[in-house]
C-alpha positions in Angstrom: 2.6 11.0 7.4 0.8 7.6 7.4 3.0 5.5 4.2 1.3 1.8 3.9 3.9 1.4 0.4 7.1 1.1 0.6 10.2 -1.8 -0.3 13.2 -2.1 1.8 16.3 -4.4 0.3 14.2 -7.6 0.9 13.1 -7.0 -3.1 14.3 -3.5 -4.7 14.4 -1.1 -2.2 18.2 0.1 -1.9 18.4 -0.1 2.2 17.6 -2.0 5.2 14.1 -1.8 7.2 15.8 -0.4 10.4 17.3 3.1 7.9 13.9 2.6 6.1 12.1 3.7 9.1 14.4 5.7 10.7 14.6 7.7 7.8 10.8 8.0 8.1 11.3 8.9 11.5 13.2 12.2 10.6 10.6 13.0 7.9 7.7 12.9 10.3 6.1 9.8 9.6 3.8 8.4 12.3 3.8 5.0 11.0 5.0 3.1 7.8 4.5 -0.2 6.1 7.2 -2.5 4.8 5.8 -4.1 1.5 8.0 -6.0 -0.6 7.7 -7.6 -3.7 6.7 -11.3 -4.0 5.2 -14.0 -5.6 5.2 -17.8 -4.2 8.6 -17.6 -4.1 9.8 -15.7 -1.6 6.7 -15.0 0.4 8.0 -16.9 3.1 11.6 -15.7 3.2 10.0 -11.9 3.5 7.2 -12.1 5.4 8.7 -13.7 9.1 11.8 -11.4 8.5 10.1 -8.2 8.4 7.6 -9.1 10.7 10.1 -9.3 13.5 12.1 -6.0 12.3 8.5 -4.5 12.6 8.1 -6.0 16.4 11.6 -4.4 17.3 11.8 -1.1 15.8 8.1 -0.4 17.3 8.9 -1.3 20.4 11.6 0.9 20.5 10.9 4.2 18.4 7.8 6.7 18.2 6.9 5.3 14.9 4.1 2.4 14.0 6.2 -0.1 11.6 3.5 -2.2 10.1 4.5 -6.1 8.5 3.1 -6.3 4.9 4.0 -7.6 1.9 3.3 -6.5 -2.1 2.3 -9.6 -4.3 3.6 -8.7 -7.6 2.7 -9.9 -11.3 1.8 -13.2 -10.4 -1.0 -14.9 -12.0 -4.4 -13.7 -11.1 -5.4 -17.3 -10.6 -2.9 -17.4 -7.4 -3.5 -14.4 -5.9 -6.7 -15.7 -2.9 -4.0 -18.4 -2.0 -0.7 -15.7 -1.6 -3.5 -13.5 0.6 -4.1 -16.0 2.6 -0.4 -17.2 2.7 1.2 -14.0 3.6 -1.5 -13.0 6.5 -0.8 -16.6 7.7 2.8 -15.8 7.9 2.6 -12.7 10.0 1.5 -9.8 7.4 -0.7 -7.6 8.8 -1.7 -5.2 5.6 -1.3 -6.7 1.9 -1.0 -5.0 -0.6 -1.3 -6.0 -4.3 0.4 -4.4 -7.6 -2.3 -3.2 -9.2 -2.6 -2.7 -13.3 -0.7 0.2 -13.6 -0.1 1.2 -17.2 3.6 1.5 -17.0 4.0 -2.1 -16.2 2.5 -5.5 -18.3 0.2 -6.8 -15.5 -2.0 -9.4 -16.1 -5.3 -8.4 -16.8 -7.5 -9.3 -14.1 -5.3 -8.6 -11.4 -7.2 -5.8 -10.0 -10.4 -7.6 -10.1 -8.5 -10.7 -8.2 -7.1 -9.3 -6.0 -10.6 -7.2 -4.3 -12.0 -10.4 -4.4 -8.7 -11.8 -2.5 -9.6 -9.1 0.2 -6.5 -7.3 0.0 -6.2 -4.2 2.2 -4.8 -1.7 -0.7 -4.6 -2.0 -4.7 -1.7 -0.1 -5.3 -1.8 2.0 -8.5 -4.8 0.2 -10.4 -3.9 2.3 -13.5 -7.4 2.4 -15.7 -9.6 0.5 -13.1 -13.2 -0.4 -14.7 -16.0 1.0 -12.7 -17.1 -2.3 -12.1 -14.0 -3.5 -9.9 -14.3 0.0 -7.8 -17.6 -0.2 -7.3 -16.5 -4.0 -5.9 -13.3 -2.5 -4.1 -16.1 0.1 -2.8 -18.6 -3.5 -1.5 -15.4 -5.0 0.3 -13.7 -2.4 1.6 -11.1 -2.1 -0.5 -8.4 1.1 -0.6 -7.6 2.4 -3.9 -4.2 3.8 -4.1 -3.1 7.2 -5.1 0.8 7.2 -5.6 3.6 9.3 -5.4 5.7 7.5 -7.4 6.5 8.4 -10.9 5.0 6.1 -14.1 2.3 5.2 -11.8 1.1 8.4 -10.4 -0.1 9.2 -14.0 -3.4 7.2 -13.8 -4.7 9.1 -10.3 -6.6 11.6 -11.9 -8.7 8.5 -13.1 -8.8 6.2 -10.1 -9.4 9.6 -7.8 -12.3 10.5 -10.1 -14.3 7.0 -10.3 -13.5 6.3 -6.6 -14.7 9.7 -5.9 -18.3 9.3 -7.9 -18.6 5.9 -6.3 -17.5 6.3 -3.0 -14.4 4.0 -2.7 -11.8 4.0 0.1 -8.8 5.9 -1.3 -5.2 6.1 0.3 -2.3 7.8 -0.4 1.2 6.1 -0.8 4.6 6.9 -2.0 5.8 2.8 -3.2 9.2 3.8 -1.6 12.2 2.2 -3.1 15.2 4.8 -2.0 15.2 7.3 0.6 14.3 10.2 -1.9 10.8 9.0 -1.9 9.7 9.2 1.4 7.4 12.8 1.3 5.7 14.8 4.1 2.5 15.0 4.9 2.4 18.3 3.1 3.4 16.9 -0.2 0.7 13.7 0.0 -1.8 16.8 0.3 -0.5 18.2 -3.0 -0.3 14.7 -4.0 -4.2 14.3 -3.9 -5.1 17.5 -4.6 -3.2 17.1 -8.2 -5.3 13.9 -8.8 -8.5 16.1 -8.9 -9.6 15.7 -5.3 -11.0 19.1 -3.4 -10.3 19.3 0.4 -12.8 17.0 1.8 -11.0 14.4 -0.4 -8.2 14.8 0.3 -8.4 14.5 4.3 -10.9 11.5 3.3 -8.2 9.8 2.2 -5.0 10.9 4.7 -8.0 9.7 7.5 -8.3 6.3 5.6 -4.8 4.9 5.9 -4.9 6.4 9.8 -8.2 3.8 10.0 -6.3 1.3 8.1 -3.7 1.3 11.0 -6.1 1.7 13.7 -7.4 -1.5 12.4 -4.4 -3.3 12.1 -3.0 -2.4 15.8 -6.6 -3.5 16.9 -6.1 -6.6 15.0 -2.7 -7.3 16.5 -0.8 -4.7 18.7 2.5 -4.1 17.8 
């Protein structure tokens, strides 16, 4: 299992990055992302911290920990500036809270952030076809999630990325140890958002290119 969303107690995940990944560890994970909430006002209090977690545990366990950080309801105006900010400060993947419809983001945060260059939108909830044709231009991941309230918008985001061609990824947005899922289950997790089997291991293969980029980027 390749996980590029998930929060540790940094925001409102309920445990430490270290039992984060080993916890991922014992479920089979191959590598996972720490992504925690943020805005201007903590981005630099999150991202050096988990940076240098990250650095330690993968030098020291099988398992690919990956710095990120998840800018959250801030105003689409800031996001370009947070990007560049948190990749500045040692995040190698962003992430950015997408419109889900179980939350009041502002409008225009999807469309912000693909322009921002973000690695993954996390659960765009009704994304227009004009920002995933746009995530599709730049290289964009859309995200399918695992989590509940904003897993109910993949059939949509699967189905336009799907017709278009966008970069999809799969993701549980972690916040307790409960959430952390096999590999197995982020199949069914895809194939329940409409995807047939070529999608769905076009999308597991995604996130493994994601990292593949990142470690060529900067080994950890």
């Amino acid at each position: 299992m390749i996980d590029l969303h998930t929060h540790s107690l940094f925001s409102d995940g309920v445990l430490v990055p270290a039992e984060l990944v080993r916890r991922a560890m014992v479920k089979g994970y191959e590598a996972i992302a720490i992504t925690d909430h943020a805005d201007s006002s903590n981005l630099d209090f999150i991202v050096p911290r988990v940076a240098a977690v990250a650095r330690e545990l993968s030098g020291l366990w099988p398992i690919v920990v990956i710095p990120g950080i998840e800018i959250t309801h801030v105003p689409p105006e800031t996001i370009p500036a947070l990007v560049k900010k948190a990749r500045s400060l040692g995040a190698a993947l962003v992430v950015m809270h997408g419109e889900t419809i179980v939350e009041p983001v502002m409008p225009g945060t999807n469309r912000a952030a693909i322009m921002a260059g973000v690695d993954i939108l996390a659960h765009p909830g009704l994304i227009t076809r004009p920002d995933v044709l746009l995530a599709k231009k730049r290289g964009v991941c859309l995200e399918i999630s695992a989590r509940k309230g904003h897993s109910l918008s993949n059939g949509h985001v699967a189905s336009l990325a799907t017709e278009i061609g966008a970069k999809l990824v799969v993701d549980t947005d972690a916040h307790e140890p409960g959430d952390l899922i096999t590999v197995e289950f982020a199949r069914q997790v895809l194939s329940a958002a409409g995807l047939d089997k070529k999608g769905v291991s076009s999308a597991l293969k995604n996130s493994r290119e994601l990292v593949n980029k990142i470690l060529g980027g900067k080994p950890n």
